[in-house]
N, C-alpha and C positions, 0 to 999 in steps of 0.2 A: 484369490487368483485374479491378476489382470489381465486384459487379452492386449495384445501388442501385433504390430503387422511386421513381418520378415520383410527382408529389401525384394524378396522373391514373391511376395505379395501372400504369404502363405499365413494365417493367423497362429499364434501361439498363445498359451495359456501363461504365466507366468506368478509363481509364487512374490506375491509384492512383499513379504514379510523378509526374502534374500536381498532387496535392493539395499547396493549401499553409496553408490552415487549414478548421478544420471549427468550428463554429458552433453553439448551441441555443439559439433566443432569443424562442417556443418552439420555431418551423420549425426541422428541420435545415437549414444554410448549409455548404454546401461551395464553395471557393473556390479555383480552379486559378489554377498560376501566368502563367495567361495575363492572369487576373481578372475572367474569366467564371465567376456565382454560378451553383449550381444549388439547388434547393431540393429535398430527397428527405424519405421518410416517414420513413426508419431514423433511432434517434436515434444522435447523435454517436457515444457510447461505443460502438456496434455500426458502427459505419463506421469507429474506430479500431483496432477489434480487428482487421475486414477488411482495412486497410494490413498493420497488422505480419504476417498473417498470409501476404498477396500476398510481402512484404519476405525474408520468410520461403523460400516458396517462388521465388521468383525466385535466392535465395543473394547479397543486399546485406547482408546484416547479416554473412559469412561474407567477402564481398569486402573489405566495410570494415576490420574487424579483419585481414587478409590486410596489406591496404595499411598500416595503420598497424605491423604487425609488422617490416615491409621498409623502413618509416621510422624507426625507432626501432634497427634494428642498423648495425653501425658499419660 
């Protein structure tokens, strides 16, 4: 989970593994793939860096590479 700020200044928890694009148009738009928008203070690039860093800590970028090594030998 990432934490995100409401325009209401209220913090929220946020499953990052739902994001499926993020948005500045100026409001931050984050966009789950359910397709429900939410609108937060952070800008984009600081709620990108949040993913990769959940991605990180969760071991998906470790799993991925994993699975692709075990597709790739014969």
């Amino acid at each position: 989970m990432i934490s995100v700020t409401r325009l209401n200044g209220t913090q929220m928890w946020l499953n990052a593994l739902l994001i499926e694009t993020v948005e500045e148009t100026p409001d931050t738009y984050i966009t789950l793939v359910t397709g429900k928008r939410l609108i937060v203070l952070e800008k984009a690039v600081d709620i990108i860096v949040l993913v990769k860093q959940y991605n990180q800590e969760i071991g998906v970028n470790n799993a991925t590479i994993k699975v692709q090594q075990m597709e790739e030998s014969p």
